[in-house]
C-alpha positions in Angstrom: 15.7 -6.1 -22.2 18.8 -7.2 -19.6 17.7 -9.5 -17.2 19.7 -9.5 -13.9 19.9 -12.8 -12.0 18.6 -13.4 -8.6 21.9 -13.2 -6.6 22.3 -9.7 -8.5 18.7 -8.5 -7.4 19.3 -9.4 -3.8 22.5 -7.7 -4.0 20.9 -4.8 -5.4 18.4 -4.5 -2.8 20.7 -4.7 -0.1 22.8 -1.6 -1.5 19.3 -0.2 -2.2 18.5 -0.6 1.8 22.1 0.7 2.4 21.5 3.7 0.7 17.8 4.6 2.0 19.4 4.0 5.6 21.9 6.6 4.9 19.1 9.4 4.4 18.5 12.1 6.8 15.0 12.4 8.5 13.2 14.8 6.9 14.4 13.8 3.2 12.3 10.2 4.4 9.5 12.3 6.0 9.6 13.9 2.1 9.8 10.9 0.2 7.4 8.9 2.1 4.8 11.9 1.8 5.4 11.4 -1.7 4.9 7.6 -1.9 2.0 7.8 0.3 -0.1 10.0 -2.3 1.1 7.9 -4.6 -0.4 4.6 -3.8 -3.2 7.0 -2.9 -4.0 7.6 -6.9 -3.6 4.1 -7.3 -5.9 3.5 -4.7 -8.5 5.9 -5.9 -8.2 5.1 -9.5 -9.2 1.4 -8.4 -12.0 3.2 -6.4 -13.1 5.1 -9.5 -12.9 2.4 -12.2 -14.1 -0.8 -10.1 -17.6 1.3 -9.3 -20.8 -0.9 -10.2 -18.6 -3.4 -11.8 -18.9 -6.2 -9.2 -23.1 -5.6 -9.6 -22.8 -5.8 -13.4 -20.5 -8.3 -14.2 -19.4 -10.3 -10.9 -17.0 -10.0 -8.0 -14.3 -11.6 -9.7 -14.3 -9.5 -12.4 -14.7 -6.4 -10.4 -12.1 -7.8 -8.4 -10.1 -8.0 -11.4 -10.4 -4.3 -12.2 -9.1 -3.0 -9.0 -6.0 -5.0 -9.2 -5.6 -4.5 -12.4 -5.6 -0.3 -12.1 -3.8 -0.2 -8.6 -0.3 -0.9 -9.4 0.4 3.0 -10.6 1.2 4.3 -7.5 4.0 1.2 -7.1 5.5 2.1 -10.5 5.6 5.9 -9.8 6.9 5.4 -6.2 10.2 2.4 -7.9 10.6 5.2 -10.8 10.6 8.1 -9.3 12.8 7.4 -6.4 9.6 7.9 -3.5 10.2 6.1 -0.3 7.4 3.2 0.6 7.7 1.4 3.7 6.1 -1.7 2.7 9.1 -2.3 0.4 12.0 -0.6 3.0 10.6 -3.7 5.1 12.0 -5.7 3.1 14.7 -3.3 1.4 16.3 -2.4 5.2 16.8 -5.6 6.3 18.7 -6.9 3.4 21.1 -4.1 4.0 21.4 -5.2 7.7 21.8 -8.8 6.3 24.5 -8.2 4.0 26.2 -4.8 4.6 25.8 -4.9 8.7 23.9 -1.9 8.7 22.6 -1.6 12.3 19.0 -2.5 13.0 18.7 1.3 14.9 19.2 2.6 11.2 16.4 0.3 9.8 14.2 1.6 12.4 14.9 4.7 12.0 14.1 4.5 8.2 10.9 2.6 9.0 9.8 5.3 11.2 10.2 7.9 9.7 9.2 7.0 6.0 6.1 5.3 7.5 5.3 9.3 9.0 5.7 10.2 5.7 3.2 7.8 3.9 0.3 8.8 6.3 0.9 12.1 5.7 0.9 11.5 1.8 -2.1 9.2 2.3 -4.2 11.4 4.2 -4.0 13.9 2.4 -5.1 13.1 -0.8 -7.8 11.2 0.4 -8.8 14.5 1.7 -8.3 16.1 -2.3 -10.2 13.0 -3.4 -13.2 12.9 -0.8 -13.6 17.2 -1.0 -13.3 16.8 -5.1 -14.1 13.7 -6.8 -16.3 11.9 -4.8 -18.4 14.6 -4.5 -20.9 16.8 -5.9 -21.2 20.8 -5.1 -23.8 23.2 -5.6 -24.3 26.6 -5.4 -25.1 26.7 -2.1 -21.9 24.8 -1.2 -23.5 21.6 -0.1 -22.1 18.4 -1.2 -23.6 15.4 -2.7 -21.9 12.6 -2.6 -21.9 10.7 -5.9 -21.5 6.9 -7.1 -17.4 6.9 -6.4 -17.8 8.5 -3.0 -20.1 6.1 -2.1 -17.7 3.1 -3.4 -15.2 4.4 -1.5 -17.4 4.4 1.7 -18.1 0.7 1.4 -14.3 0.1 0.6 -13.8 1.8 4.2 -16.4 -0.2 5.7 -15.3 -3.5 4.2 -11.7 -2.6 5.3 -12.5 -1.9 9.6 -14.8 -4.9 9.7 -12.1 -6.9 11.0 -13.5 -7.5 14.5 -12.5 -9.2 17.5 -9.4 -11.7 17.7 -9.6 -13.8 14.6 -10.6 -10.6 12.7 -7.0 -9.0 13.9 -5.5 -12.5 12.9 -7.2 -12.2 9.2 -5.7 -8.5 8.8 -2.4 -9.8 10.1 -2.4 -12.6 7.5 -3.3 -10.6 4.5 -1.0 -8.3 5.4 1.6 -11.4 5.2 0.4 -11.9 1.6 0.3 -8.8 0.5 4.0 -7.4 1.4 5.1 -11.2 0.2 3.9 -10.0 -3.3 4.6 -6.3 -3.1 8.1 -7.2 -2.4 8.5 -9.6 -5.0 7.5 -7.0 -7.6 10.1 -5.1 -5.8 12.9 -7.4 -7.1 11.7 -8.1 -10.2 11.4 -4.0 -10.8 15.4 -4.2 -9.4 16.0 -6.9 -12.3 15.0 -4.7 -15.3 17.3 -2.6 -15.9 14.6 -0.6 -18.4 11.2 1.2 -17.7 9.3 -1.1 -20.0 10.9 -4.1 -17.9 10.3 -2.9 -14.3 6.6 -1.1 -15.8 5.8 -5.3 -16.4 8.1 -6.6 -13.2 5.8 -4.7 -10.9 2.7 -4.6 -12.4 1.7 -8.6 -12.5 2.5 -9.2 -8.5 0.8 -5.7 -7.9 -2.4 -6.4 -9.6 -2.3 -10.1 -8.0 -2.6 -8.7 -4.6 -5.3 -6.3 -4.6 -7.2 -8.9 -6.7 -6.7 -11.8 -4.6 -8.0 -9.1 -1.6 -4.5 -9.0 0.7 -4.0 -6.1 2.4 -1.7 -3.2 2.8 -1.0 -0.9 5.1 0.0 2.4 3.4 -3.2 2.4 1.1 -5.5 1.2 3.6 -4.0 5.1 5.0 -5.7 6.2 1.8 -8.7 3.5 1.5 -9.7 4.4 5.2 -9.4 7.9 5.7 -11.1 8.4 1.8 -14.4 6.5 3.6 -14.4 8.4 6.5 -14.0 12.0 4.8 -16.7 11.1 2.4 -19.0 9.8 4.8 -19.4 12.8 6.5 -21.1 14.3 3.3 -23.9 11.0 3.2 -27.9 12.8 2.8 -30.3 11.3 5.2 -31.4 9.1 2.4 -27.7 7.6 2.2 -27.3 7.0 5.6 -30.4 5.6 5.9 -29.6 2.8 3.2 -25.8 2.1 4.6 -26.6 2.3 8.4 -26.3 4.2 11.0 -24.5 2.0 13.2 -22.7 0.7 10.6 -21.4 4.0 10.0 -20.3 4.2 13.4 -17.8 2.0 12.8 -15.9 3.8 10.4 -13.6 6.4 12.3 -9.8 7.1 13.1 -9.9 4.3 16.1 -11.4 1.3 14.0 -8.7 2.5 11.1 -6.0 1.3 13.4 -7.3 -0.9 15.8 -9.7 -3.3 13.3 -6.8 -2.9 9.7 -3.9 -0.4 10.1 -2.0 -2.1 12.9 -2.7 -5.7 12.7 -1.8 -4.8 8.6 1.5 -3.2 9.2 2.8 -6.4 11.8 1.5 -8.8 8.5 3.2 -6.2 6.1 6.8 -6.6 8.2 6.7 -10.3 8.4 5.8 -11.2 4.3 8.0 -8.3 3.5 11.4 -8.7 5.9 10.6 -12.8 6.5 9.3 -14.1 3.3 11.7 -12.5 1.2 14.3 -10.2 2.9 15.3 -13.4 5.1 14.6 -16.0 3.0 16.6 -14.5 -0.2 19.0 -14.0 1.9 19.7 -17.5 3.5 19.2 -19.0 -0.3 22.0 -16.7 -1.8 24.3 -16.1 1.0 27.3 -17.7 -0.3 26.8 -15.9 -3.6 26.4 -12.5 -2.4 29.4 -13.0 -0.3 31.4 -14.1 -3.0 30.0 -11.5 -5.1 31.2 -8.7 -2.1 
């Protein structure tokens, strides 16, 4: 297994950033849709396998589970060549750092990649909340089953950040999260086979979801899966979740109370915490190494 040392994985990323920069629009828009369903089976497998387990054998361990399943969609997206822009927050800058690429260029890529992975989000959170989280009869009335109704509380639990300090909790776990997500980023850039980056990104992955950080591009999935779900709750359902609580699981709360204060927390962990600060630490070395 080669081993690359941390000047060499900063350098990588920045020629990484240089290159994802250099895309045209609509091949982002492409594969941001792709990395956006991505972390969307991630995001539903956790659904799928952490159901009942935090009633049957404790949060932690439930916990646990959805950590420990999630980090699919991160290995798909770093091996398949999809476009995430949790990690191009990080990736882009670097490449403005070190090879001058202009900061119009990282926004650009931001933009339009971020397009991209609501689109991929959304829509298989649609496939997911119109297949497996539900149950059809002949009739053509749905039932929603034991998963749909995990994912419902996972979109509760995820636009219950309210008023200012709940904007400032989002923001910080957002922080955490892209500080992790990153740094399986790098260590996926310092393998140089599939077993190597498989391991690099699954630890920090699984850490994040498990310690309960927050990120934006499968909150696109997490929230929109509760919403289309919800809409197939029986009386009986509604009655035990709440109808006012229910209420406040919609398109607005999805930005206003997660997605938003979640992608400012995502930019910071992910261009200050490790774009910025990997860069000041290796400079020198990546100069000398240019």
């Amino acid at each position: 297994m080669v081993f690359h040392p941390p000047v060499q994985i900063v350098a990588k990323g920045a020629g990484a950033g240089k290159y994802k920069c250099s895309l045209p629009a609509w091949n982002m828009i492409i594969r941001g849709f792709m990395s956006g369903a991505y972390i969307a089976m991630g995001a539903a497998l956790a659904t799928v396998c952490s159901t009942a387990v935090a009633d049957n054998l404790g949060a932690g361990f439930g916990q646990l589970i959805l950590g420990a399943v999630f980090p699919v969609g991160l290995i798909i997206t770093v091996l398949c060549g999809a476009e995430l822009f949790t990690g191009d927050a990080m990736l882009a800058p670097l490449a403005a750092f070190v090879h001058k690429v202009s900061w119009a260029s990282v926004l650009n890529l931001w933009l339009w990649v971020y397009i991209g992975n609501l689109i991929g989000s959304i829509f298989f959170a649609y496939l997911m909340a119109n297949g497996p989280f539900v149950s059809w009869n002949a009739a053509g009335a749905a039932t929603v089953n034991a998963f749909g109704l995990r994912a419902v509380a996972i979109g509760l639990a995820k636009t219950s950040y309210v008023g200012t300090m709940g904007f400032y909790s989002a923001f910080l776990k957002g922080i955490g999260c892209n500080w992790l997500v990153n740094l399986a980023i790098l260590l996926g850039i310092c393998a140089d086979d599939a077993v190597g980056k498989f391991f690099g990104i699954w630890f920090p992955i699984m850490a994040f979801v498990s310690i309960g950080f927050e990120h934006c591009v499968a909150n696109m999935y997490f929230i929109p899966a509760g919403i289309l779900t919800s809409g197939y709750l029986n009386a009986e359902q509604v009655a035990t979740i709440g109808a006012e609580k229910l209420a406040g699981l919609n398109w607005v709360t999805m930005w206003t109370s997660n997605v938003i204060p979640v992608t400012i927390g995502n930019i910071v962990g992910g261009m200050l915490f490790v774009g910025v600060l990997y860069w000041i630490a290796f400079k020198k070395e990546i100069e000398a190494l240019e």
